[in-house]
N, CA, C and O atoms as a GROMACS GRO file, in nm:
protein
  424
    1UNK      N    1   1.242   0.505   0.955
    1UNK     CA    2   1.245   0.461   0.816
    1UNK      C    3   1.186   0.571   0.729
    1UNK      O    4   1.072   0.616   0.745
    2UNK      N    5   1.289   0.618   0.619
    2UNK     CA    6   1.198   0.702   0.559
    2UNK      C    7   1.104   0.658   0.437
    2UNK      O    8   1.139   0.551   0.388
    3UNK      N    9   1.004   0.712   0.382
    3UNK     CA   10   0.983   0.600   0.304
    3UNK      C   11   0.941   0.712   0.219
    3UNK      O   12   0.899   0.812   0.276
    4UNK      N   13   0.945   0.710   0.057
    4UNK     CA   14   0.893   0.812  -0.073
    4UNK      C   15   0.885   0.774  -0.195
    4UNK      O   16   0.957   0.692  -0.253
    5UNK      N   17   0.788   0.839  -0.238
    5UNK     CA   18   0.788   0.787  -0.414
    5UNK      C   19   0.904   0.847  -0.519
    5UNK      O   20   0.904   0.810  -0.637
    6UNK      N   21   1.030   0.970  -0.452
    6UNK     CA   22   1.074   1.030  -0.543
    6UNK      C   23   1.171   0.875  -0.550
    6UNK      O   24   1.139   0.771  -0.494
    7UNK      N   25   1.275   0.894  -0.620
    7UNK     CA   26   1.339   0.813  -0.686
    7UNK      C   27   1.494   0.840  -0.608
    7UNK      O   28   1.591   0.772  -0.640
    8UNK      N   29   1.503   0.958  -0.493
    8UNK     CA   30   1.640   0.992  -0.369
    8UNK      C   31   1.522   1.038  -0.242
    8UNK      O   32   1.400   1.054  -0.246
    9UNK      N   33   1.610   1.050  -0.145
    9UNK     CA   34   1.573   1.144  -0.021
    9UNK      C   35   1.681   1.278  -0.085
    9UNK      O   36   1.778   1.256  -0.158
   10UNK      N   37   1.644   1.386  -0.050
   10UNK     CA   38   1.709   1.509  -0.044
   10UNK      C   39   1.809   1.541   0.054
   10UNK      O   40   1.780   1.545   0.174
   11UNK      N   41   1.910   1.562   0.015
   11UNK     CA   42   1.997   1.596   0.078
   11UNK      C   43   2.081   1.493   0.140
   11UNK      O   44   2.190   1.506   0.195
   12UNK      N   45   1.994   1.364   0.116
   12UNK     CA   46   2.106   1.259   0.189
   12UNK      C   47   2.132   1.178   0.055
   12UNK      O   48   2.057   1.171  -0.042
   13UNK      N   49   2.272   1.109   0.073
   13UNK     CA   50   2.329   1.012  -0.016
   13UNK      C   51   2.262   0.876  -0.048
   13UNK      O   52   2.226   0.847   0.067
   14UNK      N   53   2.230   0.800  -0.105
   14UNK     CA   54   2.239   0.697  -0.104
   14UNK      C   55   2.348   0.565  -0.096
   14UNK      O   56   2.373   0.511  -0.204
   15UNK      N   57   2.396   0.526  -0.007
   15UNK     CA   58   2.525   0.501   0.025
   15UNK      C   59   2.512   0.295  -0.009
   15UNK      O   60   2.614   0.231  -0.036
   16UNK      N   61   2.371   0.226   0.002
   16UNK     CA   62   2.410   0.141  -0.024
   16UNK      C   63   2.247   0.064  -0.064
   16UNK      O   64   2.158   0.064   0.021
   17UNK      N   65   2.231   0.009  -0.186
   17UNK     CA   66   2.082  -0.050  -0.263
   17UNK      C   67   2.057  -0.197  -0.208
   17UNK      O   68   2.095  -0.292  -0.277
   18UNK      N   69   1.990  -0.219  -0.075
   18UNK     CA   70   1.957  -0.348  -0.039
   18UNK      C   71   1.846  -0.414  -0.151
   18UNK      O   72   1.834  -0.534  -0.131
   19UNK      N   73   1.783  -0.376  -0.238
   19UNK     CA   74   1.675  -0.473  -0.333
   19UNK      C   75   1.579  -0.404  -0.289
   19UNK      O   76   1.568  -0.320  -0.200
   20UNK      N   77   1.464  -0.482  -0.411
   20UNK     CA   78   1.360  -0.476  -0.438
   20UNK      C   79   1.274  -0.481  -0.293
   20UNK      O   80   1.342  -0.548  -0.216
   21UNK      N   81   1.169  -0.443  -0.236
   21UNK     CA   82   1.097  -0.475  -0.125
   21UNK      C   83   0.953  -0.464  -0.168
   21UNK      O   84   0.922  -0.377  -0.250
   22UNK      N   85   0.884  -0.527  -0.130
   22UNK     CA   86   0.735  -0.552  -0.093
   22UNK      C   87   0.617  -0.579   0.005
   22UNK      O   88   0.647  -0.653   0.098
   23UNK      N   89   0.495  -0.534   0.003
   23UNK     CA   90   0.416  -0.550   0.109
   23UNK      C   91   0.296  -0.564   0.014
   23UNK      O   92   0.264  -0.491  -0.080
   24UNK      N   93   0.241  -0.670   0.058
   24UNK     CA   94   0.064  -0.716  -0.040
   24UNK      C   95   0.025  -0.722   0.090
   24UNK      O   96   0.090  -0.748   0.192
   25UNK      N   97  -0.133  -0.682   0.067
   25UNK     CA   98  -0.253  -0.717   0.127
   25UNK      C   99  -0.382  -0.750   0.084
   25UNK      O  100  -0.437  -0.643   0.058
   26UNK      N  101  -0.486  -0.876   0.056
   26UNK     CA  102  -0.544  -0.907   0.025
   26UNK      C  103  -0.655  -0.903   0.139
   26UNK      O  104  -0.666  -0.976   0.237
   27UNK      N  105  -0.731  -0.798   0.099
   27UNK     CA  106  -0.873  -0.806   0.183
   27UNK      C  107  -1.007  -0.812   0.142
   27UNK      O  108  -1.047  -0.748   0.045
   28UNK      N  109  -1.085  -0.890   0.216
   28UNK     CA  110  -1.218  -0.914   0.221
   28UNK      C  111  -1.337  -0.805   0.228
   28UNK      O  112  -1.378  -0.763   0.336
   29UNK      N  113  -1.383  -0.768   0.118
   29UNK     CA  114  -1.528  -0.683   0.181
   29UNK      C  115  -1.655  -0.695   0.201
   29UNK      O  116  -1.750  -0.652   0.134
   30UNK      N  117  -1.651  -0.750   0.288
   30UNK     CA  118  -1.773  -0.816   0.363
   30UNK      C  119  -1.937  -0.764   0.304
   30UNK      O  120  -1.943  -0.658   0.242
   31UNK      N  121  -2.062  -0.844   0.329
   31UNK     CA  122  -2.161  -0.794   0.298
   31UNK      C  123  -2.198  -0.650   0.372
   31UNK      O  124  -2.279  -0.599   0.295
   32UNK      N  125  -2.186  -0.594   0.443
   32UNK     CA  126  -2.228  -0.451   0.494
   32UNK      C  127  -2.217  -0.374   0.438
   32UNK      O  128  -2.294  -0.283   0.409
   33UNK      N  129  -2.073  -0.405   0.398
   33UNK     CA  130  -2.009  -0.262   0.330
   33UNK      C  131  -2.033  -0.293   0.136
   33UNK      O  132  -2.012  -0.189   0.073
   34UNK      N  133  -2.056  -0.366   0.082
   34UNK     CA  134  -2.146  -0.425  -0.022
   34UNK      C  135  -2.240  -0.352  -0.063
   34UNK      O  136  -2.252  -0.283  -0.164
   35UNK      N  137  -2.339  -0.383   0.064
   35UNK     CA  138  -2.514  -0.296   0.092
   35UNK      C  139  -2.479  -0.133   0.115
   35UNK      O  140  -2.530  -0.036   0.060
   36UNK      N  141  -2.375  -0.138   0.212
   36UNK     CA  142  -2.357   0.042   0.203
   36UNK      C  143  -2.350   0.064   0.038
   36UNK      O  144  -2.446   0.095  -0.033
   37UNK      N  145  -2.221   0.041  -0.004
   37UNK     CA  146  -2.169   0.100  -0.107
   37UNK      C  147  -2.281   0.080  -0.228
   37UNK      O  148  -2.298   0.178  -0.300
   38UNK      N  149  -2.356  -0.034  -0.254
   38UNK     CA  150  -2.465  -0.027  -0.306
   38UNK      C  151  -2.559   0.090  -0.307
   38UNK      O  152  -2.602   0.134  -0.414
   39UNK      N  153  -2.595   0.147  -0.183
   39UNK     CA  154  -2.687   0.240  -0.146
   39UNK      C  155  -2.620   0.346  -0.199
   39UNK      O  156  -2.683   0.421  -0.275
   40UNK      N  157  -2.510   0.367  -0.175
   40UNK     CA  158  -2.430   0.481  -0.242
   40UNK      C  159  -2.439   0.497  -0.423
   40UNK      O  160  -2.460   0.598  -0.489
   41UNK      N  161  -2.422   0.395  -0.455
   41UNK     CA  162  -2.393   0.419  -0.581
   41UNK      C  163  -2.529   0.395  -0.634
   41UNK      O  164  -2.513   0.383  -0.756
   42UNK      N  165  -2.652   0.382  -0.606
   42UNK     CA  166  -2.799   0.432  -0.630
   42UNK      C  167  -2.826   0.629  -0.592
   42UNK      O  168  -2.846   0.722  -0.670
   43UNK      N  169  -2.812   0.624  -0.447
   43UNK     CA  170  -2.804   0.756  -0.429
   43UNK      C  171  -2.702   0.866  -0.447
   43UNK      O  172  -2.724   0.987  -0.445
   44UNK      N  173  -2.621   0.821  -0.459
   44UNK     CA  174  -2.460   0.902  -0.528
   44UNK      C  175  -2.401   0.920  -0.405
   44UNK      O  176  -2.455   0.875  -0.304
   45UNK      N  177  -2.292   0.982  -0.399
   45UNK     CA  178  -2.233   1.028  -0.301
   45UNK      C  179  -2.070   0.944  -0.310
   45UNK      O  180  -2.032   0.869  -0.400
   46UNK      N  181  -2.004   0.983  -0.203
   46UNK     CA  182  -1.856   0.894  -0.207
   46UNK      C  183  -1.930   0.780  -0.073
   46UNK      O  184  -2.012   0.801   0.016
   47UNK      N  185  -1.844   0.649  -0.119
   47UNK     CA  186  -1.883   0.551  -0.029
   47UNK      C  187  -1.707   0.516   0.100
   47UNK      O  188  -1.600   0.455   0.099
   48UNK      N  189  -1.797   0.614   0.194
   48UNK     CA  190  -1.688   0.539   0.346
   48UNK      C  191  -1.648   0.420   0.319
   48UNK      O  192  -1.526   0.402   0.316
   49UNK      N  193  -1.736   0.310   0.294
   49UNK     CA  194  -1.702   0.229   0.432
   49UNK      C  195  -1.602   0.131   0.284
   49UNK      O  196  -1.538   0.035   0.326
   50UNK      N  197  -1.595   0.157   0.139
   50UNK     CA  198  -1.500   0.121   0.026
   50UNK      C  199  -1.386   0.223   0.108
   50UNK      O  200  -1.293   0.176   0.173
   51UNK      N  201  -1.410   0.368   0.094
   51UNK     CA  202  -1.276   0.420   0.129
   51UNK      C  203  -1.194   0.393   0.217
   51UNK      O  204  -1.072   0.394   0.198
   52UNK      N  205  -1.258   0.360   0.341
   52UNK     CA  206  -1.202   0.279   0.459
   52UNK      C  207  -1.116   0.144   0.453
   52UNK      O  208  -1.007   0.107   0.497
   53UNK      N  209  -1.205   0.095   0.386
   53UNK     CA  210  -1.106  -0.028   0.378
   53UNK      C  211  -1.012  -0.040   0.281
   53UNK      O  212  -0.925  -0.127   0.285
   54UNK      N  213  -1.022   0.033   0.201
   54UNK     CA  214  -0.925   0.143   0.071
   54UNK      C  215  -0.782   0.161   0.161
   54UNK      O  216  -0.683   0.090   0.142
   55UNK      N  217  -0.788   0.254   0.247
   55UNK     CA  218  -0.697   0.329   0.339
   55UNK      C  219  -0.665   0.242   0.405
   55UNK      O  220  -0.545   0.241   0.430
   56UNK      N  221  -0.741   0.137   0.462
   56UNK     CA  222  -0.661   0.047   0.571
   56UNK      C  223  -0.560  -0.079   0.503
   56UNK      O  224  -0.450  -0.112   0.547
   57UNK      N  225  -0.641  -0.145   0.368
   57UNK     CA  226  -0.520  -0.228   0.289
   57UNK      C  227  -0.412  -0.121   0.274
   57UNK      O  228  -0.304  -0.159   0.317
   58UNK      N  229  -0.413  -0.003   0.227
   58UNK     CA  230  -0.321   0.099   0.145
   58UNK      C  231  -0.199   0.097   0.261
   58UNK      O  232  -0.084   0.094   0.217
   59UNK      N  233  -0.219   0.101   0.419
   59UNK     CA  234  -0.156   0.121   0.527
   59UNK      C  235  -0.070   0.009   0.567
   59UNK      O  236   0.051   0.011   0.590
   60UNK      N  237  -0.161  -0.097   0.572
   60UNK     CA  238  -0.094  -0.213   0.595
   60UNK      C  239   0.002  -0.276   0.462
   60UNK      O  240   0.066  -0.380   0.479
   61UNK      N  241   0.005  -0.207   0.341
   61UNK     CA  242   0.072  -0.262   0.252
   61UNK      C  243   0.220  -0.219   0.296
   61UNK      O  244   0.321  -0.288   0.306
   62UNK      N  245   0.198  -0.083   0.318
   62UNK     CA  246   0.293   0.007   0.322
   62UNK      C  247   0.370  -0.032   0.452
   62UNK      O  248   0.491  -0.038   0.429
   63UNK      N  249   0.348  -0.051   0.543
   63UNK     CA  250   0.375  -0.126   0.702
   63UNK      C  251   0.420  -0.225   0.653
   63UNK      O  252   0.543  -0.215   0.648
   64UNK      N  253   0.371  -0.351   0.598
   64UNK     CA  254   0.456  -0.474   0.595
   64UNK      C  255   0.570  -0.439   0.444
   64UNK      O  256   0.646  -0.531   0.412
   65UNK      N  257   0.572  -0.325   0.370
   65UNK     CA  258   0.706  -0.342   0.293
   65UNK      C  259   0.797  -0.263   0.408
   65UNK      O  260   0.903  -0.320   0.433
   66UNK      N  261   0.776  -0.162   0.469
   66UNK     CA  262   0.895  -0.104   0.576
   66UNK      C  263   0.908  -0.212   0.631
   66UNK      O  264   1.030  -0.219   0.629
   67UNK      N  265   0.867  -0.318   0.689
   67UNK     CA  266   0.914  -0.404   0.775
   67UNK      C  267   1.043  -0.503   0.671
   67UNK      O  268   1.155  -0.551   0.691
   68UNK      N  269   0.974  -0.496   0.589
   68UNK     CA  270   1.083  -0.609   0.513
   68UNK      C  271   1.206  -0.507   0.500
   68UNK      O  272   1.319  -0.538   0.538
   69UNK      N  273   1.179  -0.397   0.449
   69UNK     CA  274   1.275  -0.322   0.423
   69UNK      C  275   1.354  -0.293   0.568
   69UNK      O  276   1.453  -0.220   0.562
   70UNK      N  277   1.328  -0.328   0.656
   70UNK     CA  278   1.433  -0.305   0.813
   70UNK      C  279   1.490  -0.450   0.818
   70UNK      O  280   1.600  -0.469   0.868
   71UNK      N  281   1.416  -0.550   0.768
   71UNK     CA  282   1.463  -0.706   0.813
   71UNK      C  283   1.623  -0.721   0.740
   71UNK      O  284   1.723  -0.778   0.785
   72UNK      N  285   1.605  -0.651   0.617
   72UNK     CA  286   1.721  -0.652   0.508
   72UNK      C  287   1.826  -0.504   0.568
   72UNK      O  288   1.883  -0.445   0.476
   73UNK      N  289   1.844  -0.459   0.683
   73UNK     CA  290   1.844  -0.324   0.722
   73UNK      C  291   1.876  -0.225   0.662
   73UNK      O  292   1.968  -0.148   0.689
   74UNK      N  293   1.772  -0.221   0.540
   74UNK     CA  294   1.748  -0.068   0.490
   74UNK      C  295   1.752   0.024   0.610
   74UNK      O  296   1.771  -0.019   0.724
   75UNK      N  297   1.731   0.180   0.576
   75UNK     CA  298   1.702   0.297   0.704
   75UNK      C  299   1.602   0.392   0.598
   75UNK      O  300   1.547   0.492   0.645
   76UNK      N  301   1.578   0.346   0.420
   76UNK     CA  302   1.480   0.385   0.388
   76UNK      C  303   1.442   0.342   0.244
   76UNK      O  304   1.534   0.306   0.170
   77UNK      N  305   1.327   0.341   0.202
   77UNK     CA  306   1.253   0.310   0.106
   77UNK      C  307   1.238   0.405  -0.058
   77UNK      O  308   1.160   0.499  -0.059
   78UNK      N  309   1.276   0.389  -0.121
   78UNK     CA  310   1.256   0.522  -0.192
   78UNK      C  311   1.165   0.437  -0.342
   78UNK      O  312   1.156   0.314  -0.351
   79UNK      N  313   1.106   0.537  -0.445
   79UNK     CA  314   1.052   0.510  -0.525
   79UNK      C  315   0.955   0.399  -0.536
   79UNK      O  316   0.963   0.304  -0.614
   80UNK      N  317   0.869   0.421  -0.451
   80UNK     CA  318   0.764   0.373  -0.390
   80UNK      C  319   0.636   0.397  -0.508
   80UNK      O  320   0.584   0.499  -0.551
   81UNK      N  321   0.613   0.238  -0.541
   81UNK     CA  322   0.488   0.232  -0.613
   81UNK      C  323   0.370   0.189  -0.578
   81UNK      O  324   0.385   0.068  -0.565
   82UNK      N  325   0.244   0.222  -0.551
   82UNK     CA  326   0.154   0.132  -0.497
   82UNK      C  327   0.011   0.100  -0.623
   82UNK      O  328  -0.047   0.184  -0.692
   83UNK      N  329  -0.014  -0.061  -0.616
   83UNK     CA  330  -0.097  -0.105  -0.751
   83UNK      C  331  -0.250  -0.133  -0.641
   83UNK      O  332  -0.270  -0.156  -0.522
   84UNK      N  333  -0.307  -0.120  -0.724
   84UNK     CA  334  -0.484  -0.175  -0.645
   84UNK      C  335  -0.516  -0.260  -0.776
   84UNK      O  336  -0.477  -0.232  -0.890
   85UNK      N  337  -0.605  -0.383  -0.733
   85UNK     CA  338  -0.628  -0.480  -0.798
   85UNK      C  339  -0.746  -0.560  -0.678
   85UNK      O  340  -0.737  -0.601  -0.563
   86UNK      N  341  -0.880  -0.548  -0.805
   86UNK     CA  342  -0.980  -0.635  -0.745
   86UNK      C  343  -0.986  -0.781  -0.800
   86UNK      O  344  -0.978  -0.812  -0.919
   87UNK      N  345  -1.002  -0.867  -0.692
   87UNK     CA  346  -0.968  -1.027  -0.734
   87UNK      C  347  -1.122  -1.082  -0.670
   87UNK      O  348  -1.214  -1.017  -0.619
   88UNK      N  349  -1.112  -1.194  -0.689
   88UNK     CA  350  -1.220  -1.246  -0.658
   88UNK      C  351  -1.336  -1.242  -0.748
   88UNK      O  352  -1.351  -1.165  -0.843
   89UNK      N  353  -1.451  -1.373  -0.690
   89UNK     CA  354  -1.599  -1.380  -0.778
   89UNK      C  355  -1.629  -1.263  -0.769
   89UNK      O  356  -1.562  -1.214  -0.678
   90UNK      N  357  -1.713  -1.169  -0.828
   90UNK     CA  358  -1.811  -1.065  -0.781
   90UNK      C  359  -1.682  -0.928  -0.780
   90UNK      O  360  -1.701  -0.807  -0.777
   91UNK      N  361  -1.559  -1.001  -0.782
   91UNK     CA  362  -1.446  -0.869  -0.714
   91UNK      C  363  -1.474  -0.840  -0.583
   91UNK      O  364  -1.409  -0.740  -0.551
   92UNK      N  365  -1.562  -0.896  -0.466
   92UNK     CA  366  -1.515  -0.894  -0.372
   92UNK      C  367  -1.388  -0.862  -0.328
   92UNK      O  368  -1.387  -0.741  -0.305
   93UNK      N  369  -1.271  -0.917  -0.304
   93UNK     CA  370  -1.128  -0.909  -0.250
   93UNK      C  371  -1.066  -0.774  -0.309
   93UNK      O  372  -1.098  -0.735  -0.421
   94UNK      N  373  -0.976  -0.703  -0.227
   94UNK     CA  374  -0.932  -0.610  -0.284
   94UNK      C  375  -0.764  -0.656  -0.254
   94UNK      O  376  -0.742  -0.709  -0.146
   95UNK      N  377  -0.655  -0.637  -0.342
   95UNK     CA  378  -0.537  -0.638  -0.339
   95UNK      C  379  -0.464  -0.485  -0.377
   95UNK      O  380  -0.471  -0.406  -0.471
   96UNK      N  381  -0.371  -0.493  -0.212
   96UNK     CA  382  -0.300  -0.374  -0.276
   96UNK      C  383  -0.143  -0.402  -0.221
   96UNK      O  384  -0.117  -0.434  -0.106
   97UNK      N  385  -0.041  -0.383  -0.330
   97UNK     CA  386   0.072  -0.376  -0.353
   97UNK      C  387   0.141  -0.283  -0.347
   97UNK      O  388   0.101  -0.180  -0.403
   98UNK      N  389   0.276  -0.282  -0.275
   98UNK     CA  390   0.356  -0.142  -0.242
   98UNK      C  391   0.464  -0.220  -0.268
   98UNK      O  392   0.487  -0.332  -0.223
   99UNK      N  393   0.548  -0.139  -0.365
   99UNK     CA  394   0.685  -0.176  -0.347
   99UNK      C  395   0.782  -0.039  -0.404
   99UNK      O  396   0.752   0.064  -0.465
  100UNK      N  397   0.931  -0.105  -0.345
  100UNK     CA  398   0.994   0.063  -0.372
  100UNK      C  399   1.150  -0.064  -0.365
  100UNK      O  400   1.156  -0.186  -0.374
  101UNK      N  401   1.260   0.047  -0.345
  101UNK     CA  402   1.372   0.002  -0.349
  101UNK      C  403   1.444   0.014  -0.175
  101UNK      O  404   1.417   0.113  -0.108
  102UNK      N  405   1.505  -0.063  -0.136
  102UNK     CA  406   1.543  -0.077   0.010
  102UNK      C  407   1.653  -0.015  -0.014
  102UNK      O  408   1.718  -0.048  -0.112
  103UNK      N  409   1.703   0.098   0.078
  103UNK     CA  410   1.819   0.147   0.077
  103UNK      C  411   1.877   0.172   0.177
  103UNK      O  412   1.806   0.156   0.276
  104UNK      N  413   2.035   0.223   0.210
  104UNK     CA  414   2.094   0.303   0.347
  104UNK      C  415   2.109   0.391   0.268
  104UNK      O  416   2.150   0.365   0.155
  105UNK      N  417   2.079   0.524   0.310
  105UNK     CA  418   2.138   0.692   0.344
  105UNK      C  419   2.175   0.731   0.401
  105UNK      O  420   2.149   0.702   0.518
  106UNK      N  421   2.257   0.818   0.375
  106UNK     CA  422   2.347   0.880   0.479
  106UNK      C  423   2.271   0.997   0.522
  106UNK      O  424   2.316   1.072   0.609
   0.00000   0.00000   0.00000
């Protein structure tokens, strides 16, 4: 599956527009990483254990829109947007959204 933010793949056609596709992930950040990132943002620095779980919603968003995009049998994804959005009391929860257009290429 190829998957990109340009708006074609290079060099190949776009031969047929299966729709819109999507992948959300809504995750939890637990008290640890709270107290880390706390400590961080007293003492400065970049905070891991936010970036981590940053990168791991960001992955899994992106994983469950290729999946939709094969269920509909795209062979690739193009113009790929991804949104971050904190939900929750406190903003606890982090939401991240990927979506692009399902396509076949030749």
């Amino acid at each position: 599956m190829i998957i990109t933010t340009t708006p074609n793949v290079e060099g190949r056609k776009v031969k047929e527009y299966k729709g819109i596709v999507f992948g959300e992930v809504i995750s939890g950040v637990n008290f640890i990483k709270d107290f880390a990132a706390g400590l961080t943002n007293i003492f400065g620095g970049r905070s891991g254990s936010y970036e981590g779980e940053l990168i791991e919603a960001r992955e899994a968003a992106l994983r469950e829109m290729e999946k939709r995009a094969g269920a509909i049998g795209a062979n690739a994804v193009i113009g790929i947007d991804i949104d971050y959005e904190v939900l929750g009391q406190g903003g606890n929860m982090l939401m991240v959204t990927a979506s692009g257009t399902a396509v076949i290429v030749e």
